[in-house]
C-alpha positions in Angstrom: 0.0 0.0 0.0 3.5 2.1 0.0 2.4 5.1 -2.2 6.1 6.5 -3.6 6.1 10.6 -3.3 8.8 12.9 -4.7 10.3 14.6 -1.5 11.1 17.4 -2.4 8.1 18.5 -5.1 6.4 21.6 -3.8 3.2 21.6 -1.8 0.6 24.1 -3.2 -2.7 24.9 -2.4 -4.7 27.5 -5.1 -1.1 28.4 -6.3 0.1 28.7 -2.7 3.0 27.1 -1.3 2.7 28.6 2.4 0.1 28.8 4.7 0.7 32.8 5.3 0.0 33.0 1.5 -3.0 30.9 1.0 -4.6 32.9 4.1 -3.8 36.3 2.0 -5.4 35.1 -0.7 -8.4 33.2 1.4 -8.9 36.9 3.3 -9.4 38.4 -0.1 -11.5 36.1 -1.6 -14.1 35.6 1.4 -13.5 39.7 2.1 -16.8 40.7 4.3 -18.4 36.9 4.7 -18.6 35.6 8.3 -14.9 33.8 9.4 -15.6 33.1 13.3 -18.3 33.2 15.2 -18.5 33.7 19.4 -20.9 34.0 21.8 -21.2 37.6 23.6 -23.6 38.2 26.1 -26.1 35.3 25.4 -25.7 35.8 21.1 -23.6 34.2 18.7 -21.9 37.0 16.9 -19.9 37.0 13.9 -16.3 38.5 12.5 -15.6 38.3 8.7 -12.1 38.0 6.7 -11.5 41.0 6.3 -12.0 41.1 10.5 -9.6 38.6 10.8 -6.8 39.8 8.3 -7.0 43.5 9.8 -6.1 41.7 13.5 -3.8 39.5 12.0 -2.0 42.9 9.8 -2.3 44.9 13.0 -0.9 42.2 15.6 2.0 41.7 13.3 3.1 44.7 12.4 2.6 45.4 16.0 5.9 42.7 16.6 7.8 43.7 14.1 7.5 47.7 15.4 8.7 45.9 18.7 11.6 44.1 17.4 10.5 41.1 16.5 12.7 39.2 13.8 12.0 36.6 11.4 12.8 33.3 13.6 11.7 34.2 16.8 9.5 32.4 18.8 6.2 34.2 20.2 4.0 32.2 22.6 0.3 32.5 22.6 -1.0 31.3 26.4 -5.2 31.5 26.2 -8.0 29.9 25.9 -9.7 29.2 22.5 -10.9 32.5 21.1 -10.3 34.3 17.8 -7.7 36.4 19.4 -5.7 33.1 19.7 -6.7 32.7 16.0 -5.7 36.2 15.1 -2.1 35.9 16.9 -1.4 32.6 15.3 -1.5 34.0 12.2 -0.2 37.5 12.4 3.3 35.9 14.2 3.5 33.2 11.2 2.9 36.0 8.7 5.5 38.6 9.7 8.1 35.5 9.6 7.9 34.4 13.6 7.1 30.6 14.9 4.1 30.4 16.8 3.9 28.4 19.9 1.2 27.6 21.6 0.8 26.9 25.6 -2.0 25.1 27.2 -3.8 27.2 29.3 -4.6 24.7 32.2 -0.4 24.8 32.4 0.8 25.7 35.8 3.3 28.2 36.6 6.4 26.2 36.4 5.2 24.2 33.1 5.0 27.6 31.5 8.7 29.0 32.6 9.9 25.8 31.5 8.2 26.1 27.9 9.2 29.8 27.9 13.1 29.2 28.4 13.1 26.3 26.4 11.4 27.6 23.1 13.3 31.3 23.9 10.3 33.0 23.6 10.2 36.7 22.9 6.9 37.7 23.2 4.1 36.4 25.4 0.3 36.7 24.7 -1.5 36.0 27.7 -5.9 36.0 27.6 -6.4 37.7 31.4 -5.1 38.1 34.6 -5.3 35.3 35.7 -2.7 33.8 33.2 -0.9 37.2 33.7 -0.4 35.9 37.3 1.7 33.1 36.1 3.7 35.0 34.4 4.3 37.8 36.9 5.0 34.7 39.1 8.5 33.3 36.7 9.1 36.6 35.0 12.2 36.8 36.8 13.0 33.2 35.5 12.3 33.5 31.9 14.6 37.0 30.6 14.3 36.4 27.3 10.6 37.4 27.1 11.0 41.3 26.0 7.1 42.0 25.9 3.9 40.4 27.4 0.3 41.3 25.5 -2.3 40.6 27.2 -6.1 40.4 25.6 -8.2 41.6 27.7 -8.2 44.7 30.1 -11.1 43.3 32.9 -9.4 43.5 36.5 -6.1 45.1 35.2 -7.5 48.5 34.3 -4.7 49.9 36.5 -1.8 47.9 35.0 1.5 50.4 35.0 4.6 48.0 33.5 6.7 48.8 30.8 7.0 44.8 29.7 3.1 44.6 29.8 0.8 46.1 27.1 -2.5 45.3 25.9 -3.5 44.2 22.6 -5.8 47.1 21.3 -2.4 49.2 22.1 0.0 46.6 20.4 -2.9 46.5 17.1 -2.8 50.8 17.2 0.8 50.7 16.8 0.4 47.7 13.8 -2.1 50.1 12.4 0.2 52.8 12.6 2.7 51.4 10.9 0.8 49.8 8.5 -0.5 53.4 7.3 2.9 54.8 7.0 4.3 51.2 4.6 1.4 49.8 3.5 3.3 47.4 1.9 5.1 45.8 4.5 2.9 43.7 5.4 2.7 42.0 2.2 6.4 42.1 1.5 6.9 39.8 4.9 4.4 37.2 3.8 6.0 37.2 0.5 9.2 36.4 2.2 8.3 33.6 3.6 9.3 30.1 2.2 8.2 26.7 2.6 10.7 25.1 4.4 10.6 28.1 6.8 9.7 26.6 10.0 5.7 27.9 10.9 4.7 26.6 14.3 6.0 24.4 17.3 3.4 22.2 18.8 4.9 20.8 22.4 4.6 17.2 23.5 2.4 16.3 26.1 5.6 15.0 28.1 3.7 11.5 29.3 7.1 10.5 29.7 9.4 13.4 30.3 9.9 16.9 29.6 8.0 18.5 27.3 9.6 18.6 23.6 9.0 21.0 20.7 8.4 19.7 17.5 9.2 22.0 14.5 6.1 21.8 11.8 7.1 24.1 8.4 4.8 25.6 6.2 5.3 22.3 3.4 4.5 20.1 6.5 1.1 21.9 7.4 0.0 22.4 3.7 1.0 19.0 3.1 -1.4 17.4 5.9 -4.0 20.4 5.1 -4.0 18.8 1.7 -4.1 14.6 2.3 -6.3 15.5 5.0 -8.7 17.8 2.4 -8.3 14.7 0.1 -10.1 12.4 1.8 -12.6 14.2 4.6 -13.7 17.0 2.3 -14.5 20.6 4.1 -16.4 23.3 2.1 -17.2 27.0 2.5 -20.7 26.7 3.8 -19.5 24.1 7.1 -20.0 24.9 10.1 -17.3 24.0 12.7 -17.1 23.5 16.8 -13.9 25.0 18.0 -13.4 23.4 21.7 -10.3 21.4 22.1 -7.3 23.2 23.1 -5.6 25.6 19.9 -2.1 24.5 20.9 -3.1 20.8 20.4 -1.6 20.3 16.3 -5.8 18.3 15.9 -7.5 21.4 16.8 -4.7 23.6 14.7 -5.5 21.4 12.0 -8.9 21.8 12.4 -10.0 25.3 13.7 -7.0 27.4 11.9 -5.6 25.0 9.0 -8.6 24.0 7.4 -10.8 26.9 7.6 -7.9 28.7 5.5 -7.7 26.3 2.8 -11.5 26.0 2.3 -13.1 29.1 4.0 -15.6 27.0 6.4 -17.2 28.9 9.4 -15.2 28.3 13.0 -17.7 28.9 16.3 -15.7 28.9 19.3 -17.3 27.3 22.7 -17.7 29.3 25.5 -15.6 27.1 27.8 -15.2 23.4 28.3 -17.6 23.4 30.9 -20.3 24.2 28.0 -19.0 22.5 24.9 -22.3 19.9 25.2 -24.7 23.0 25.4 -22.3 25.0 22.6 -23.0 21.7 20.6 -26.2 22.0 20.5 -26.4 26.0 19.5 -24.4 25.3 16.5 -25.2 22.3 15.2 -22.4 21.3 13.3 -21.7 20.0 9.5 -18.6 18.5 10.5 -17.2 17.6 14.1 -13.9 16.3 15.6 -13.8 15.0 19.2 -11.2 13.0 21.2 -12.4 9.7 22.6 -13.2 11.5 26.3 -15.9 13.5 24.8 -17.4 10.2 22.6 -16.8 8.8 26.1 -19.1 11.7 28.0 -22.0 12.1 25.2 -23.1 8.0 25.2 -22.7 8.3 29.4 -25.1 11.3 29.4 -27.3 9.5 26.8 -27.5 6.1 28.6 -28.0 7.8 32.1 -31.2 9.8 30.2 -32.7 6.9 28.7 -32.5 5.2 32.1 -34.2 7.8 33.5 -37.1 7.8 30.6 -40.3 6.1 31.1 -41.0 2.1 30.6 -42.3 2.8 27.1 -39.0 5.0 26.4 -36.7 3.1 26.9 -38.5 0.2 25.2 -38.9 2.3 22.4 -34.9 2.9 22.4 -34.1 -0.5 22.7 -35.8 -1.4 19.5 -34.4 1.6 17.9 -31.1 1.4 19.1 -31.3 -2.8 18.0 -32.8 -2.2 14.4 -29.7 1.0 14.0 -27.1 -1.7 15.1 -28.2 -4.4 12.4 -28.6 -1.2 9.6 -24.8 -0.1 11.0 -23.7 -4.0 10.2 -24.7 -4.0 6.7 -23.1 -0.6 5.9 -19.8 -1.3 8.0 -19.4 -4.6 5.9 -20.2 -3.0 2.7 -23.4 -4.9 2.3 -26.8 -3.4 1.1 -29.1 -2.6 3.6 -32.2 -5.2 3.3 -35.7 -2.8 2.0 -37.0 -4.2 5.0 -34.8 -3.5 7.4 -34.2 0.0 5.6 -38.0 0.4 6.1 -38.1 -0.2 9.7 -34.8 2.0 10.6 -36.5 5.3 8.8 -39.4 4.4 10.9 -37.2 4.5 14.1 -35.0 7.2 13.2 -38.8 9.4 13.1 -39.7 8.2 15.9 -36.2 8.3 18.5 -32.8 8.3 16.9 -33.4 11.9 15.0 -34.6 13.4 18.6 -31.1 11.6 20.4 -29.2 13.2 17.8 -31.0 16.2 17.9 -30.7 16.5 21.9 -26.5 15.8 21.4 -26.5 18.7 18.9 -25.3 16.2 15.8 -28.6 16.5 13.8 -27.0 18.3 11.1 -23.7 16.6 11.1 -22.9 14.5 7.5 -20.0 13.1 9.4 -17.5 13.1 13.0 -14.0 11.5 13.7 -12.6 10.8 16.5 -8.5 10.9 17.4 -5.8 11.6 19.7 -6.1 8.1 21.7 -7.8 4.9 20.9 -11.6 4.4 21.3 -13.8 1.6 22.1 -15.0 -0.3 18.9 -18.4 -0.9 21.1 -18.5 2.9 21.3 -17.8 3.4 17.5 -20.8 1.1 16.6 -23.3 2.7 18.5 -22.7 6.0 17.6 -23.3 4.3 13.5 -26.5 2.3 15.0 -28.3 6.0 16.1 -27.3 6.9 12.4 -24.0 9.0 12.7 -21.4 8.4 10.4 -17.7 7.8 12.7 -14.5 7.3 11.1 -11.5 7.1 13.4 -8.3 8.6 12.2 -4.7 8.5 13.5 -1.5 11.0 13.4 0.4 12.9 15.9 2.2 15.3 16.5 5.6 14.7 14.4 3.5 13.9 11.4 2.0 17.8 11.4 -1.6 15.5 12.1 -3.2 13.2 9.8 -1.5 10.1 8.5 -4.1 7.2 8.3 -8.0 7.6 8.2 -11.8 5.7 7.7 -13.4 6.6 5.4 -17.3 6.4 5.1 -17.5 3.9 2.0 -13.3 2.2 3.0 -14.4 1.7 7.1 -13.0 -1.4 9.6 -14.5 -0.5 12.8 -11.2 -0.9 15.0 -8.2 0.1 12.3 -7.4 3.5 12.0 -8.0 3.4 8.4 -5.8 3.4 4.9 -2.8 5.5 4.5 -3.7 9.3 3.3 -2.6 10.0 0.1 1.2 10.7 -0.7 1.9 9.1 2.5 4.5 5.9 3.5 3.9 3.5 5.9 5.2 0.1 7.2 5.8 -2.3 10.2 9.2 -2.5 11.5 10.3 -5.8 12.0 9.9 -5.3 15.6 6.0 -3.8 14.8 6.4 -0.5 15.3 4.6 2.0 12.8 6.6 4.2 10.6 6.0 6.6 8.7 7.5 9.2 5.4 6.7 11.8 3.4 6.1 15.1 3.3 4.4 15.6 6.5 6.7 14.4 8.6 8.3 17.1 11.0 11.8 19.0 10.7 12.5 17.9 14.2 12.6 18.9 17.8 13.6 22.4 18.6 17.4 22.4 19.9 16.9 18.6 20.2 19.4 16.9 17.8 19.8 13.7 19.8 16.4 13.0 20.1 15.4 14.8 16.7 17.8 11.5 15.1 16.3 9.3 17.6 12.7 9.6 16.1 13.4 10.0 12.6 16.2 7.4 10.8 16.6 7.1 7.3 13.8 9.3 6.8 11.5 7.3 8.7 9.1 8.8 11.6 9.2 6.3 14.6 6.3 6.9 16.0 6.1 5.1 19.2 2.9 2.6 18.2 2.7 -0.7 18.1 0.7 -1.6 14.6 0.1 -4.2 11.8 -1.7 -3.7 8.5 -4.2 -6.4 7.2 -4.6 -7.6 3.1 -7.0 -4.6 2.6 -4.7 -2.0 3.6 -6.3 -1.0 6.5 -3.6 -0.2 9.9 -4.5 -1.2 13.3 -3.0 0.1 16.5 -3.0 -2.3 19.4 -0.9 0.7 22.0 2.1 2.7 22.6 5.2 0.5 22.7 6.3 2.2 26.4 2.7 1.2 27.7 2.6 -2.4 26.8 2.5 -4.4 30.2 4.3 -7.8 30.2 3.2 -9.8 33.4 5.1 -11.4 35.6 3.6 -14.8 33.8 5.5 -13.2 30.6 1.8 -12.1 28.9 2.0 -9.2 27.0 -0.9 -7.0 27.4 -2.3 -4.3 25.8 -4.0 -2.0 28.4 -5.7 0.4 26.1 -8.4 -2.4 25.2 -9.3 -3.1 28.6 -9.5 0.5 29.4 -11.7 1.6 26.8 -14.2 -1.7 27.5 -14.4 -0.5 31.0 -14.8 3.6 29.9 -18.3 2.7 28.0 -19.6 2.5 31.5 -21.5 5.9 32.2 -20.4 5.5 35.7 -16.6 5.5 34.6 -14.8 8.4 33.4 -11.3 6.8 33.3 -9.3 3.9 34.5 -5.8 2.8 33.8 -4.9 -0.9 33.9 -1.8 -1.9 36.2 0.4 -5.0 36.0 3.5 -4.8 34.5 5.9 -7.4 36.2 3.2 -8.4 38.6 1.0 -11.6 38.9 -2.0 -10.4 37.9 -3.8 -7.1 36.0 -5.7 -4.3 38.3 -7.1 -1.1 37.6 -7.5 2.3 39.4 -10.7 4.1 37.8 -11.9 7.3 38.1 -15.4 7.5 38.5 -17.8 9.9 36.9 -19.3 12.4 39.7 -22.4 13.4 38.0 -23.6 10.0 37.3 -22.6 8.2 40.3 -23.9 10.8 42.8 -26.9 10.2 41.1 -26.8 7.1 41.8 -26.2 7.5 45.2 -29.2 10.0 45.3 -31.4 7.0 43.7 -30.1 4.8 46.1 -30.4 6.9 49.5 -26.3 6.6 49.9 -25.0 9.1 51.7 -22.0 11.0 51.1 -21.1 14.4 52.1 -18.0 15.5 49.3 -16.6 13.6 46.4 -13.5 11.0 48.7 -16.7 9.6 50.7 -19.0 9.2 47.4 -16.0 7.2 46.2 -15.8 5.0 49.6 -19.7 4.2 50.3 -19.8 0.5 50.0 -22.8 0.7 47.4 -20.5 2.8 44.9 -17.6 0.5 45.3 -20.5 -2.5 44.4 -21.4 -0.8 41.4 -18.0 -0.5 40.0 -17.2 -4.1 41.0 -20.0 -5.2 38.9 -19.0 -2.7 36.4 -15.5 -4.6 36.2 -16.7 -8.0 36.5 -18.5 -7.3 33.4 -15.5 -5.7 31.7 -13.8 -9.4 32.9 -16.2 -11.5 30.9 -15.3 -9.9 27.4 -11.6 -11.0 28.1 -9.4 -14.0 28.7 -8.7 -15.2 32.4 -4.7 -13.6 32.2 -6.7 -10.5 31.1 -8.9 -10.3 33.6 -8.6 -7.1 36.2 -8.7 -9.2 40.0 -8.8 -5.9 41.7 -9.3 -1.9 41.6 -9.5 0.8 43.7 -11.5 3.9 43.5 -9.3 7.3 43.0 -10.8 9.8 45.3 -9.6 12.9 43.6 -11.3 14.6 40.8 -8.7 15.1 38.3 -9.0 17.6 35.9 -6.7 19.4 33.2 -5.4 21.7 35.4 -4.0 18.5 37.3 -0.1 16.8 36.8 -2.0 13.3 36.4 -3.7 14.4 33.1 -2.5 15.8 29.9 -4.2 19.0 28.9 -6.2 16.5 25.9 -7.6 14.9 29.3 -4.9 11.6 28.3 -3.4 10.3 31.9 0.4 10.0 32.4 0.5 6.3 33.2 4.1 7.1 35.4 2.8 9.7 37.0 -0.1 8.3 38.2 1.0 5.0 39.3 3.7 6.7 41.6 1.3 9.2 42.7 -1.2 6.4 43.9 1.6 4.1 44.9 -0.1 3.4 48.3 -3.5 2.0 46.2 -1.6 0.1 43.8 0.5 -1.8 46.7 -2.7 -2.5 48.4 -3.9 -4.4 45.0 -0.9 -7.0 45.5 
C-alpha cells in the first residue's frame, strides 16, 4: 500500500506554497463573509475576513514595530478565542514561529516552555494567566514584551514589559499606514521550508519537547487530509479542544484557511455539550473522552425515561445496530430493514441526535487516543457516520483515516494520500513523506532518535491487514508484560471499561506483577446520582467514592469488563481514586490523556494495596 512521493516537489494549495499565503489570498477572496463566530452576552456574533486579516496585519506589524525578527518564537497562552486565532496568524505572517501553551499549564510548566522555546513575546488572555507569568518573570529573561487580551481587573496595569493588545494593534495600524506594503512584503518572504509553528509534546514520559512543523509540512497534511474528509465554505465548525493541540490547529485554523468553512468557538469546556447543540455542526472532531461523556449522558437519560421509552430505544437502538452492520461490511441494507430504521429514526434516533446537537452533522472523527470499537458502533447504529483517524504530533496531524464507503471499525483506516507506511520488524509503525516534522527544537539527539533514514518512529505498536487497512494495538512504552511473561495491551481493557456511564477513566496496572488491576476514576455526575437514587449518603466527592454501594457498582461494572476478556486478562482488583482530576491536574494531559508514570507513583499506596 506504500504510495512513492517525490520529497522534495512543492506543496501548493490554489497556487500557494505557504500557509501565510494561502490565508492572504483566502482573506481576499471571502473579504466581508462571516470567518468566526463567538458568543457575547447570550448571542452568537460573527467576525468576517476582512476582520480577521485587519487583527492579523495589526498584531503583526505590531511585533515587528517591537523588534521582533523573522525566527523568533512568540508564545500564545489563552483559551480558544479568535484572538488566539488572530495571533497565530499575524506571528507566522511577519516570519515568527508560533507556539502555543495550554492554558490549564501551571506556573512552572510555563517557565519551563518559555526558556526552552526562547520565547520573545508572550500573549496572555487575562489576569489570571498574567499571574503566572508575573510569578516566573524573573525566570524567563528572554521574554521582552507580554500582550495581554483583555483589560477586565487590570484596568490599572502600570509596566513597561506589559501592554494590551488594542495598544499593540494601534501601533500595527500605525505602521501599517505609514508602509502599506510591508505587510505583504513579509508574507512574501516567507518560504516553505521556513519553520511555521512548534506544537509541544504532552511529556507523558518526560519533559515537554517542541516539534518544529514548516509551512510544506502543514500544507501538506492540510491537503491529504482535504483529500479524503472533504470541508467546504458553507460548514459549520465547533472550535473546543485546546488551539495549541496540532488536531484542533488542523482543524480550527488549517482547514478553515484552505476552504473558507465557518469556526464557532465554545464558550468554555464546561459548556461545549450545550455550545454543541447551539451550532449544530456539519462537520465535528472529538477526542475519545468526549465520545466517552456524550453515550454516558445519553444512557443515564434513557435510564431515566419512562417504561415505554426506553422500550422504544431499545428497539431503535437494535434495528440502528443491524442497519450499521450492513453498511460497515459494505453490504446493502435489506428494503426491509431499511424500512423499519426510517421508521425508528422518526420516531427516536433523530430526537437523540437532535438533543446531542449532531442533527446536522454529514460526518465526526474521533482521534488523539484509541476508542472503544463498542463505542464506535453505537454512535453508527443512532445513524451518525464515525471514522476514526490516527497522526500525531511529528507527522503535522493526519496520517491514516476511515473513510465512510473504506471503514473497519477498529483500524485507523488506509494510508492518506502521498503518505508511507510500514511495520518494522519489531511492529512499530513508521511513517515518510512530506508531513513528517523538521525535528525537535534544539533537540538533535532525540530529533535523530525519532526519525532514521527518513522514517518517523512513532512510538505505536501496529500491523496492516490484506485490505490496507492499519491497526493500533498501543504505545510501545505502555505495553504491560506480566510477571507470567503475557504481553498486554492496556488500552483495550481501558476503553471496555470507559463505556460504562459511571466510569470516566481507568488505567490498567500489572507490568511485572502476577495479575492485572485497575484504578478508575469515576464519573461524579452519574454516580452521585446514583447514590441519590439509592439513599447513599455521602457528604463530598473521597466519601462518594468509599460508600460501599458505589464501590459495588464498580465491581460489577469490572466484572462485566472481565467477561469480554481472557482469564490472564482479567482485572482481579481496583480501587476507586478519590480525587477529581482535571486538566489543570499533573496526572492528566491538557487533551484529558493520563500519564501512566505519574499516576502509578502518585497512587503508589493504592496500587501496593492491590498486591
Amino acid at each position: 500500500m506504500d504510495q512513492r512521493i517525490d520529497q522534495t516537489e512543492p506543496v501548493r494549495i490554489d497556487g500557494c506554497d505557504t500557509l501565510t499565503a494561502l490565508f492572504l489570498a483566502r482573506c481576499r477572496e471571502r473579504g466581508d463573509r462571516v470567518a468566526h463566530r463567538e458568543k457575547t452576552l447570550g448571542l452568537w456574533r460573527g467576525s468576517s475576513w476582512n476582520d480577521f486579516l485587519d487583527g492579523a496585519r495589526a498584531i503583526g506589524l505590531g511585533l515587528v514595530e517591537l523588534g521582533l525578527r523573522r525566527g523568533d518564537v512568540v508564545s500564545i497562552l489563552s483559551e480558544d478565542n479568535r484572538q488566539w486565532i488572530y495571533t497565530d496568524l499575524a506571528i507566522q505572517c511577519v516570519g515568527g514561529i508560533a507556539n502555543g501553551i495550554y492554558p490549564t499549564d501551571s506556573p512552572e510548566q510555563v517557565a519551563f516552555l518559555l526558556a526552552d522555546s526562547g520565547t520573545r513575546f508572550l500573549f496572555i488572555e487575562n489576569d489570571e494567566q498574567l499571574d503566572k507569568f508575573l510569578e516566573i518573570r524573573a525566570r524567563v529573561p528572554d521574554v521582552r514584551a507580554c500582550i495581554v487580551f483583555e483589560r477586565d481587573g487590570l484596568h490599572g496595569l502600570d509596566d513597561p514589559g506589559i501592554m494590551f493588545l488594542d495598544d499593540l494593534c494601534r501601533l500595527g495600524r500605525d505602521a501599517h499606514r505609514d508602509h502599506p506594503e510591508r505587510f505583504e512584503e513579509a508574507v512574501a518572504a516567507a518560504r516553505p521550508e521556513d519553520t511555521a509553528i512548534l506544537v509541544y509534546t504532552s511529556g507523558t514520559t518526560g519533559a515537554p519537547k517542541g516539534a518544529m512543523l514548516s509551512h510544506r509540512n502543514i500544507l501538506f497534511s492540510l491537503a491529504s487530509a482535504l483529500d479524503v474528509l472533504p470541508v467546504g465554505t458553507g460548514d459549520e465548525q465547533l472550535c473546543f479542544l485546546p488551539l495549541c493541540h496540532v488536531l484542533e490547529r488542523l482543524l480550527s485554523v488549517f482547514v478553515p484557511v484552505a476552504t473558507g468553512s465557518v469556526v464557532n468557538f465554545a464558550e468554555s469546556t464546561e459548556t461545549v455539550f450545550d455550545n454543541l447543540r447551539e451550532v449544530s455542526p456539519t462537520v465535528f472532531t472529538g477526542v475519545p473522552r468526549i465520545w466517552e461523556k456524550i453515550h454516558s449522558r445519553v444512557a443515564m437519560t434513557v435510564g431515566e425515561a419512562t417504561p415505554i421509552g426506553r422500550w422504544a430505544y431499545a428497539r431503535a437502538l437494535a434495528c440502528g445496530h443491524r442497519r450499521a452492520a450492513c453498511l460497515l461490511e459494505g453490504r446493502p441494507v435489506p428494503f426491509l430493514l431499511d424500512l423499519r430504521y426510517r421508521a425508528w429514526d422518526w420516531l427516536v434516533l433523530a430526537n437523540l441526535r437532535r438533543m446531542i446537537g449532531l442533527d446536522r452533522v454529514r460526518r465526526i472523527t474521533t482521534g488523539a487516543a484509541p476508542i472503544s470499537q463498542d463505542l464506535v458502533r453505537w454512535y453508527w447504529a443512532i445513524g451518525l457516520v464515525m471514522l476514526e483517524g490516527y497522526g500525531q504530533t511529528e507527522s503535522s496531524g493526519i496520517l491514516s483515516v476511515n473513510l465512510p464507503g473504506a471503514n473497519r471499525v477498529g483500524s485507523v483506516g488506509r494510508v492518506v494520500p502521498g503518505i508511507e507506511l510500514r511495520i518494522s520488524p519489531e511492529g512499530e509503525l513508521l511513517a515518510r513523506g512530506p508531513l513528517v516534522f523538521q525535528g525537535y527544537w534544539r533537540k538533535p539527539e532525540q530529533t535523530a532518535d525519532t526519525i532514521r533514514d527518513g522514517w518517523l518512529h512513532t512510538g505505536d505498536i501496529g500491523r496492516v491487514d490484506n485490505q490496507g487497512f492499519y491497526w493500533i494495538s498501543g504505545r510501545i512504552k505502555d505495553i504491560i508484560i506480566t510477571a507470567g511473561g503475557k504481553n498486554i495491551t492496556p488500552s483495550e481493557i481501558e476503553n471496555q471499561l470507559k463505556l460504562s456511564p459511571y466510569i470516566t477513566d481507568a488505567m490498567i496496572v500489572g507490568d511485572r506483577r502476577p495479575y492485572l488491576t485497575a484504578l478508575v476514576m469515576i464519573d461524579q455526575e452519574n454516580v452521585e446520582r446514583f447514590a441519590q437514587q439509592t439513599r447513599t449518603p455521602f457528604s463530598d466527592f473521597p466519601s462518594l467514592c468509599a460508600a460501599a454501594p458505589v464501590q459495588d457498582l464498580i465491581r460489577d461494572e469490572v466484572e462485566t469488563v472481565n467477561d469480554r476478556f481472557a482469564q490472564v486478562e482479567q482485572i482481579k482488583d481496583f480501587r476507586v481514586i478519590d480525587v477529581l482530576l482535571t486538566a489543570e491536574d499533573d496526572e492528566l494531559t491538557p487533551t484529558m490523556k493520563l500519564r501512566r508514570g505519574l499516576v502509578e507513583r502518585i497512587h503508589r499506596d493504592l496500587v501496593e494495596q492491590m498486591y
